[in-house]
Backbone as CSV, one residue per row, in Angstrom:
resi,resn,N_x,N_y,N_z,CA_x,CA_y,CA_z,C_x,C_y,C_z
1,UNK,-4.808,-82.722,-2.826,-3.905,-82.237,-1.783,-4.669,-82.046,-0.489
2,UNK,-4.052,-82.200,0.533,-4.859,-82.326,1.542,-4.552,-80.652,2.051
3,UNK,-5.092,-80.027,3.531,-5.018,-78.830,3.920,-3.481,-78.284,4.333
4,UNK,-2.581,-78.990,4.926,-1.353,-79.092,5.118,-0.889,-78.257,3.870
5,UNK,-0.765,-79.371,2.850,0.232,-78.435,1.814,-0.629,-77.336,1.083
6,UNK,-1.694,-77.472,1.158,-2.701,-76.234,0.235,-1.668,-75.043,1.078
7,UNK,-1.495,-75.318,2.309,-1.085,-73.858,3.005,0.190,-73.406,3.140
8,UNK,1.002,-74.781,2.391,2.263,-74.657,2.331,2.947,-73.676,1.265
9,UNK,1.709,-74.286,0.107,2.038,-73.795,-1.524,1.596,-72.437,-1.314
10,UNK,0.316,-72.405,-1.016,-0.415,-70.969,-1.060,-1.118,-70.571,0.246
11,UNK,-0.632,-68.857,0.378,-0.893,-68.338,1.530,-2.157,-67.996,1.570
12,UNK,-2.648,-67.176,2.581,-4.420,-66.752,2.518,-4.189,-65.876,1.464
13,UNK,-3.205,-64.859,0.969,-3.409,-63.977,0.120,-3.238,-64.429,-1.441
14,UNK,-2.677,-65.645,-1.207,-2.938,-66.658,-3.256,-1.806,-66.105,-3.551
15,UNK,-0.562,-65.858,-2.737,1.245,-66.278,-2.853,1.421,-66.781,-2.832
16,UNK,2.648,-67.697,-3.181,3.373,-68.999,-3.088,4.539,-69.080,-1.824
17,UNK,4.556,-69.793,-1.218,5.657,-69.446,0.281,6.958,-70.518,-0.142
18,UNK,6.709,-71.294,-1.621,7.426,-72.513,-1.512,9.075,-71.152,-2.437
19,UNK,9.993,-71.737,-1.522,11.151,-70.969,-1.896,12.078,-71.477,-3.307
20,UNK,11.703,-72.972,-3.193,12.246,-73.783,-4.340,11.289,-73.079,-5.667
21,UNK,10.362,-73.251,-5.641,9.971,-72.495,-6.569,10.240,-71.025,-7.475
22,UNK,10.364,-70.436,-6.062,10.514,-69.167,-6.294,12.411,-69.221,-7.334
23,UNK,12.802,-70.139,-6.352,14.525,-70.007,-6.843,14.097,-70.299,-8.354
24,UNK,13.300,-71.428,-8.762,13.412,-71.421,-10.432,12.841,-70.534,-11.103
25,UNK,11.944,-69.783,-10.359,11.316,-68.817,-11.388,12.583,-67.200,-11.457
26,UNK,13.206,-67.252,-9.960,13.943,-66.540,-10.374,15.235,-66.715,-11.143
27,UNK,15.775,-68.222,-11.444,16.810,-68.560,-12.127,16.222,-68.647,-13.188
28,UNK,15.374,-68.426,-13.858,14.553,-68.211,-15.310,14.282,-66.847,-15.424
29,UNK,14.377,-66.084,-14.699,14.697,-64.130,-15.124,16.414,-63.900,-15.281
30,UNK,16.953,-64.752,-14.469,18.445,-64.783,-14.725,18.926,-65.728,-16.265
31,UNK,18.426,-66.668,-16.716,18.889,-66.829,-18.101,18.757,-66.371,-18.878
32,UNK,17.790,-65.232,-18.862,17.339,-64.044,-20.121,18.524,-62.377,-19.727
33,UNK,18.779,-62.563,-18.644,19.758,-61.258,-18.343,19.882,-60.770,-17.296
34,UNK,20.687,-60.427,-17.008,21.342,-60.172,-15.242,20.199,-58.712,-14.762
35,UNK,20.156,-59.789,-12.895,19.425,-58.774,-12.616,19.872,-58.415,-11.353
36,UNK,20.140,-56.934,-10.231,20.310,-56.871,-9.667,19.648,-57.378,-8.128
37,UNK,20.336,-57.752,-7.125,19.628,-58.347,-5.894,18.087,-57.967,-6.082
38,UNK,18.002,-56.892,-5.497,16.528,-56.235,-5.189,15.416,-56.268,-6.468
39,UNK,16.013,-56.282,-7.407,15.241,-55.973,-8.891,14.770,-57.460,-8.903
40,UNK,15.776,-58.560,-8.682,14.950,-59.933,-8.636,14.307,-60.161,-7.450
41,UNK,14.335,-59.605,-6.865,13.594,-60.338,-5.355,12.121,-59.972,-6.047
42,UNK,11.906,-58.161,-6.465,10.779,-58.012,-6.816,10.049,-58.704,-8.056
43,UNK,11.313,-58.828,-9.285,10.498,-59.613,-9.886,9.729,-60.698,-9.606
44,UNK,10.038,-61.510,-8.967,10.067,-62.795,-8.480,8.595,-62.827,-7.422
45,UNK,8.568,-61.395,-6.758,7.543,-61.303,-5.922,6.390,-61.160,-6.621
46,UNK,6.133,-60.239,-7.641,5.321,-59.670,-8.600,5.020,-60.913,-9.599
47,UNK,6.206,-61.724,-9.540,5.335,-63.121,-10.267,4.107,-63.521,-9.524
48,UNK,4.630,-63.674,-8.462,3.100,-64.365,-6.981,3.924,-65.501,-6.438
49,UNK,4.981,-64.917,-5.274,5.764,-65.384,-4.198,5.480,-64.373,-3.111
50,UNK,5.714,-65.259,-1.925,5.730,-63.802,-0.830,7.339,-63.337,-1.048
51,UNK,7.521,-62.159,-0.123,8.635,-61.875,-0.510,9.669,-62.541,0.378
52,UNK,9.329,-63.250,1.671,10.165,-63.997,2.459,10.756,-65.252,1.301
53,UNK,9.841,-65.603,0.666,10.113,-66.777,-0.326,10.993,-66.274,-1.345
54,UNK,11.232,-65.307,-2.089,11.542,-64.767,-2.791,13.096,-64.194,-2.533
55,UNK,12.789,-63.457,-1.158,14.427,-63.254,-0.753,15.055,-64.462,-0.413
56,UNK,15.019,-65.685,0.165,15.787,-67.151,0.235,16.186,-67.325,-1.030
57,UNK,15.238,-67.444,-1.833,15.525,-67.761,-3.135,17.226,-67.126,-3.932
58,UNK,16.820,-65.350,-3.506,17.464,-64.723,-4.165,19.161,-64.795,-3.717
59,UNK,18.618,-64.880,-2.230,19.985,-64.905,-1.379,21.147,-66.168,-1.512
60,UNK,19.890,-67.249,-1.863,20.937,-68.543,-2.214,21.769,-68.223,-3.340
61,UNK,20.762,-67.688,-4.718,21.581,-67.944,-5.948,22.770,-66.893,-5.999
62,UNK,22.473,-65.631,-5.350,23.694,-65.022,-4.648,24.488,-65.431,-4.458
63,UNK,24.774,-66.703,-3.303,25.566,-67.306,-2.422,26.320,-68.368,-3.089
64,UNK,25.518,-68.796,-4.455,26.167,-69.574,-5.403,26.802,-68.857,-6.341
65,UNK,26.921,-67.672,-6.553,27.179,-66.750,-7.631,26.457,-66.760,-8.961
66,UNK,25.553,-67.095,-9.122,24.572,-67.224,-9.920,23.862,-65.772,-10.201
67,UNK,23.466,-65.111,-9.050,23.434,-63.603,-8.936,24.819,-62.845,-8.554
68,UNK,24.776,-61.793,-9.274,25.852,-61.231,-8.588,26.189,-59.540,-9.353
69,UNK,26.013,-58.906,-7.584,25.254,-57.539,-7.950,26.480,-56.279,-8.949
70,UNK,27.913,-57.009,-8.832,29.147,-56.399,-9.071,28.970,-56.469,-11.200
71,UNK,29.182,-57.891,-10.949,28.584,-58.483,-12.800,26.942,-57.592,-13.480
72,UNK,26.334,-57.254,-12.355,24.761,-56.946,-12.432,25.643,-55.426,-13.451
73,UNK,26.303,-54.999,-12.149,26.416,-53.200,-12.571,27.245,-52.877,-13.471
74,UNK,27.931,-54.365,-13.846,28.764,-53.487,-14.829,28.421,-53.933,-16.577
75,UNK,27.377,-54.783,-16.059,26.182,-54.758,-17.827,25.771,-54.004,-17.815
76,UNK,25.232,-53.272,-16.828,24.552,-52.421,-17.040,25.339,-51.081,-17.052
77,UNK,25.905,-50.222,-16.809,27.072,-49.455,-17.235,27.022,-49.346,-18.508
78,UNK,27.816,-50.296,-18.798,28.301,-50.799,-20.042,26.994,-50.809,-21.241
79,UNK,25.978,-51.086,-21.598,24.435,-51.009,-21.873,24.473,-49.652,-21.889
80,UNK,23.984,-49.234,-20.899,23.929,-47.439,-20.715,24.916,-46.280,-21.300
81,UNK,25.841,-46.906,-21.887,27.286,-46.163,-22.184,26.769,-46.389,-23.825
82,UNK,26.204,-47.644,-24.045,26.171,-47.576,-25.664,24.859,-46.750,-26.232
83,UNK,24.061,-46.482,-24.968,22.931,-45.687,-25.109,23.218,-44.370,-25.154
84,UNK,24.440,-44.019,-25.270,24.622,-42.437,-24.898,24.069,-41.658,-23.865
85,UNK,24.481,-42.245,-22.430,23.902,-42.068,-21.355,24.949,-41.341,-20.611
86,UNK,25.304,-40.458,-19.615,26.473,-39.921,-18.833,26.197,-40.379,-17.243
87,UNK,27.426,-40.386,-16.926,27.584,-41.324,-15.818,26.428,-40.743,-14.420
88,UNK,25.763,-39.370,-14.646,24.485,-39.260,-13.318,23.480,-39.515,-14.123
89,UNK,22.867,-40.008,-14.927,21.868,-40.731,-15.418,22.142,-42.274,-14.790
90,UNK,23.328,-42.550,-14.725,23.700,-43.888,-14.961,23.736,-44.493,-13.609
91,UNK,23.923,-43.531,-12.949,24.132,-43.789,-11.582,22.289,-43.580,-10.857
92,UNK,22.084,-42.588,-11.137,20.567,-42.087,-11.084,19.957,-43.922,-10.633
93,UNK,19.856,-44.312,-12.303,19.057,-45.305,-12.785,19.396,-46.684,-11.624
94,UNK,20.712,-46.883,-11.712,21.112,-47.629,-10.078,20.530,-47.824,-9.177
95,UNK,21.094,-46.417,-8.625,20.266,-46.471,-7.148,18.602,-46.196,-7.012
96,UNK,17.970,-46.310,-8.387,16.577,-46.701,-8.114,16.218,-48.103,-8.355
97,UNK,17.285,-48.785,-8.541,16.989,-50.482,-8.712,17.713,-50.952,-7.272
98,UNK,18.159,-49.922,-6.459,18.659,-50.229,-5.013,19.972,-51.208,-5.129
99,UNK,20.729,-50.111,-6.019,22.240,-51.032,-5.751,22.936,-50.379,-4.681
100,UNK,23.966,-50.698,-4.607,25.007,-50.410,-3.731,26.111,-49.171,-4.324
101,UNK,25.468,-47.857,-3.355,26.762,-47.003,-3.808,28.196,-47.334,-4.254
102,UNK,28.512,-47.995,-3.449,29.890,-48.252,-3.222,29.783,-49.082,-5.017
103,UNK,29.470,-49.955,-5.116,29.608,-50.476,-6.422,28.960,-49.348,-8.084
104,UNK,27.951,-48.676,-7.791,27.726,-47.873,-8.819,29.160,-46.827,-9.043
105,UNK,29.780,-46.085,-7.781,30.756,-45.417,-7.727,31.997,-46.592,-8.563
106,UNK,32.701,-47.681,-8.251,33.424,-47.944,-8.763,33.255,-48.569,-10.093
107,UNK,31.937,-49.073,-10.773,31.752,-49.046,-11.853,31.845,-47.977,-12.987
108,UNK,31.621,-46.996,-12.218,31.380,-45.803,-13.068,32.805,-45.080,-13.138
109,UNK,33.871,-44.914,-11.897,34.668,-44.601,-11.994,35.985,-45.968,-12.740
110,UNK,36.098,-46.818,-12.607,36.453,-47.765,-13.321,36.703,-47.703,-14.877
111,UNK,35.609,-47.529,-15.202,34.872,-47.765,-16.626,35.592,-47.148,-17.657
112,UNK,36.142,-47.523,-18.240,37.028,-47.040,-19.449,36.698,-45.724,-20.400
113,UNK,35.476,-45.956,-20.368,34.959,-44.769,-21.534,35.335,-43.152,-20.945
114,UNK,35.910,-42.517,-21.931,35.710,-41.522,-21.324,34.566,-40.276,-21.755
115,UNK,34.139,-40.113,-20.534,33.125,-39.288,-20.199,32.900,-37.856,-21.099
116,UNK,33.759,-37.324,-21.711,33.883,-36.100,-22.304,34.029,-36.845,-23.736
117,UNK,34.900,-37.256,-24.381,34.692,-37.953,-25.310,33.220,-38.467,-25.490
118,UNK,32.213,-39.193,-24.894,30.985,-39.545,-25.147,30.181,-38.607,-25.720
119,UNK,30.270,-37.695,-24.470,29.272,-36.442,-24.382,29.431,-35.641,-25.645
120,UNK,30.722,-35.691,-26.133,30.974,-34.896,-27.350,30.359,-35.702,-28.523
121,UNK,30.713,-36.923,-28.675,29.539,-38.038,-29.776,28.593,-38.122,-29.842
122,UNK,27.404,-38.040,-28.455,26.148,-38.256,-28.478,25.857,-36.533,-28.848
123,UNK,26.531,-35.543,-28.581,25.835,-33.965,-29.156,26.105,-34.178,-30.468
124,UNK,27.080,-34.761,-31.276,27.280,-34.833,-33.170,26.475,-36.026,-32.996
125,UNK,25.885,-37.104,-32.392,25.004,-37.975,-33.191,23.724,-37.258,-33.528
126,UNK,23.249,-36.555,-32.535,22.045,-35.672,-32.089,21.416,-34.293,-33.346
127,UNK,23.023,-33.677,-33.347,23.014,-32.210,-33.561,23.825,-32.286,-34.746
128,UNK,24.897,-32.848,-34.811,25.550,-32.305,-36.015,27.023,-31.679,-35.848
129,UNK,27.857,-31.410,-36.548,28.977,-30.703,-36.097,28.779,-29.440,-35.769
130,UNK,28.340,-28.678,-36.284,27.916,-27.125,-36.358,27.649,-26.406,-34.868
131,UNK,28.760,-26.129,-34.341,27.809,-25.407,-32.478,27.149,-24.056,-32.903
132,UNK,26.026,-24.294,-32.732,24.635,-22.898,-32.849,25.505,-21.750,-32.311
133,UNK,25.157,-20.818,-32.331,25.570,-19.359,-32.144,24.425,-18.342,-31.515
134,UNK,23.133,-18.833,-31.976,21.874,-18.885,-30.919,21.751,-19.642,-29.995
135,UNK,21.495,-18.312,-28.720,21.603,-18.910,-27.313,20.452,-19.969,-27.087
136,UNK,19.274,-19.650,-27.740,18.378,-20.786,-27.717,18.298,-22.561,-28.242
137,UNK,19.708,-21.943,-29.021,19.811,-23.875,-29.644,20.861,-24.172,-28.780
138,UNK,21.926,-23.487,-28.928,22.965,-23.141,-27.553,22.429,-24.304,-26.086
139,UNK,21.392,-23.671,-25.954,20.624,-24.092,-24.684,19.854,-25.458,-25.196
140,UNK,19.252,-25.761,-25.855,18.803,-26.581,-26.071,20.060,-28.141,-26.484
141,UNK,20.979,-27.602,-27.126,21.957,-28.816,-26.783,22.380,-29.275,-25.337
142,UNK,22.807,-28.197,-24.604,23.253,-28.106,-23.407,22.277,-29.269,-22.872
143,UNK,20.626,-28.644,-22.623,19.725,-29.578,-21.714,19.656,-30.684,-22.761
144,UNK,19.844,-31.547,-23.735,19.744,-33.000,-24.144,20.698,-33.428,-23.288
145,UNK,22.039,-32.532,-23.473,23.448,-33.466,-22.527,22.902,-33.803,-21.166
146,UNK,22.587,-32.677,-20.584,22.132,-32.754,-18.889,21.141,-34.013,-18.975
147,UNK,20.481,-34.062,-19.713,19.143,-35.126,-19.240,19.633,-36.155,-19.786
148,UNK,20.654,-36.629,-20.650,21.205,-37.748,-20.487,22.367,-37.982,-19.587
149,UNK,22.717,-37.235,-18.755,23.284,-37.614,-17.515,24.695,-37.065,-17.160
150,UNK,25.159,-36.324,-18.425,26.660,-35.867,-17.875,26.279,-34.567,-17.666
151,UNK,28.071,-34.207,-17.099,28.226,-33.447,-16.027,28.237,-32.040,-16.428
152,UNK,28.515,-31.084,-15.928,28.875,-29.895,-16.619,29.741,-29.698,-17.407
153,UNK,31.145,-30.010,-16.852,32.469,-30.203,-17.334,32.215,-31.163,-18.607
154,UNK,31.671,-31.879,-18.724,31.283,-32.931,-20.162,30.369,-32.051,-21.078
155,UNK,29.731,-31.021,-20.702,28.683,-30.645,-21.297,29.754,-29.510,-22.107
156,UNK,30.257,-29.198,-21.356,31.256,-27.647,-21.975,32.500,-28.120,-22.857
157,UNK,32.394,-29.310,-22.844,33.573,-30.148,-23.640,33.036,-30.232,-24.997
158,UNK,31.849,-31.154,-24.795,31.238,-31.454,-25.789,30.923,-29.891,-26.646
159,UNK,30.596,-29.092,-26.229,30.220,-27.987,-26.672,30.713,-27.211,-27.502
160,UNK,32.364,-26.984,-26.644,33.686,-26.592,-27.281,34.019,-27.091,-28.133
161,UNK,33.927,-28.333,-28.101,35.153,-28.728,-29.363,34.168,-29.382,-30.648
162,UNK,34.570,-28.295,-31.552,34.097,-28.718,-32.998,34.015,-27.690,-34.034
């Protein structure tokens, strides 16, 4: 290869700037499972793309629907719901992969499952039917619910009824 393309393929820092590339390596994180905009740009970067290369990439398969951040959030929802997760865990986990409020909100509000119903399954998958009568186990169910993500109102549901 002559100096031309050495600098085309690879930058001074030993990235790749070529965007075609980048698009297949990121349409090969997309045949294993949906990933949101930002979550592939980085994968894709962290392979060894710059990230200018990386966002073209990402933005095309976007533009083809190949990505697509609406389909992204509601596998993942949906995933998180069978994990016994409550909808501010769920949302939490989102907006640190840098989705879009507006779409975590209507996924979550959308979403069929209901929220109190869950919360009440994942405390009997956990705990058992039996609600403690000691404030210390009392409490200790309470914080599993909280740290998997539901609300108060879910927590006092789950609590109550059994």
């Amino acid at each position: 290869m002559n100096e031309l393309q050495d600098e085309k393929i690879i930058n001074k820092a030993g990235k790749s700037t070529d965007h075609l590339e980048a698009r297949k390596k990121a349409m090969d994180y997309l045949s294993r499972r949906e990933y949101g905009f930002y979550e592939l740009v980085e994968k894709v970067v962290l392979y060894g793309f710059l990230k200018e290369a990386a966002l073209i990439a990402v933005e095309n398969l976007s533009s083809e629907g190949l990505q697509d951040d609406k389909r992204y959030v509601e596998s993942f929802v949906q995933s998180r719901i069978n994990q016994g997760k409550g909808p501010l865990r769920i949302q939490q986990e989102l907006q640190h992969r840098k989705v879009s409020d507006n779409l975590i909100n209507d996924a979550i509000n959308e979403n069929t499952e209901n929220w109190f119903k869950l919360a009440e399954k994942v405390r009997l998958k956990k705990f058992g039917s039996k609600i403690p009568l000691d404030f210390q186990k009392n409490a200790k169910e309470m914080k599993f619910l909280k740290y998997r993500g539901f609300e108060s109102d879910h927590i006092q549901y789950a609590m109550k009824n059994r």
